[in-house]
N, C-alpha and C positions, 0 to 999 in steps of 0.2 A: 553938630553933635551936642554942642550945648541945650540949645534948644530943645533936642530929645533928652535930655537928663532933668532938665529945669521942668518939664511941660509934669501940667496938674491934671490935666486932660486928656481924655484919650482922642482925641479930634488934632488935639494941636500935635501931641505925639506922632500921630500918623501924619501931618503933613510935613512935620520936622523930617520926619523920616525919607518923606518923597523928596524933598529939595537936598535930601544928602542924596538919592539916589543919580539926581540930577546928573550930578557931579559928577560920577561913575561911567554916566553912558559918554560924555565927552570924554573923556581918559582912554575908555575902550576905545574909541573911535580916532582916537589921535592920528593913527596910521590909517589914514584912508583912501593911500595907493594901492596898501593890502587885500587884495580878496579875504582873506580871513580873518581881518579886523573889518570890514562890514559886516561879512557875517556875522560874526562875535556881538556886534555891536546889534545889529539888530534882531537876534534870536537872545540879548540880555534885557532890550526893548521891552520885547513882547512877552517875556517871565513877568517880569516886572510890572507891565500893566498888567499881566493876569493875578499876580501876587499883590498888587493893589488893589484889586476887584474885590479878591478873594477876603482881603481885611477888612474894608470897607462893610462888605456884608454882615460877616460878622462884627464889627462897631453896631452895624442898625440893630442886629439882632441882641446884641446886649443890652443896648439902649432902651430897646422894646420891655427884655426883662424888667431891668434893672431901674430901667426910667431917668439916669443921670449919667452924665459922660466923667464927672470928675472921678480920679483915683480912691480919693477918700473917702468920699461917698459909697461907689463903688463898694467899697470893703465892709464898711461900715451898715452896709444895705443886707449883703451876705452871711455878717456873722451872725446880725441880728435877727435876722427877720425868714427863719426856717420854713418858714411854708410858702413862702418865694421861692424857695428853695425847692421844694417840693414839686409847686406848682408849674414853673416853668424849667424845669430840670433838664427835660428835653431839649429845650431850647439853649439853655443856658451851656449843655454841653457841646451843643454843635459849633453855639456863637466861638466856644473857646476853641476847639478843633479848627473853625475855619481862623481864627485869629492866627493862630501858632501856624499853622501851615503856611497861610501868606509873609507873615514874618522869616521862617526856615527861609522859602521861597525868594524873600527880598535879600535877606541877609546869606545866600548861596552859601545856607548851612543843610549840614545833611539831612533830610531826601533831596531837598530841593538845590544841587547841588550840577546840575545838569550840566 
């Protein structure tokens, strides 16, 4: 979780976040005499690579915007420069929508909660 506090990037951000998730599927899966801790473990699996998909995408699609993966850039790209804004707005909106959904999704915060 360091790693995800520390990262200046959003690449490194999203893979801190996968190797925390790492973590999680070995825990769920501890009991694997259980029928319901296989299940568990592997219907948290496959959220999880779909909520990875799902961020992944949108990182490209921001990147596409934005044209940089750092933070600060990022920001600095945004306040400045309004007809980036403008121009890829569509895009810009979805990049963030699919960001946040996959993140809910990893972080089994509500919707993605399943």
């Amino acid at each position: 979780m360091l790693l995800l506090i520390g990262s200046n990037h959003i690449v490194a951000a999203f893979i801190a976040l996968v190797g925390f998730s790492l973590n999680v599927y070995v825990l769920v899966l501890f009991d694997v005499s259980s029928g319901g801790a296989r299940e568990a473990g592997i219907k948290y699996y496959y959220l999880s690579t779909f909520s990875s998909g799902l961020m992944m995408y949108g990182i490209f699609l921001l990147y596409i915007a934005v044209e940089t993966g750092n933070f600060l850039e990022i920001k600095e790209v945004l306040s400045t420069q309004t007809e980036l804004v403008f121009m890829a707005g569509n895009m810009l909106h979805f990049a963030i929508i699919l960001l946040l959904t996959g993140l809910f999704f990893k972080l089994s915060a509500f919707p993605g909660h399943l």
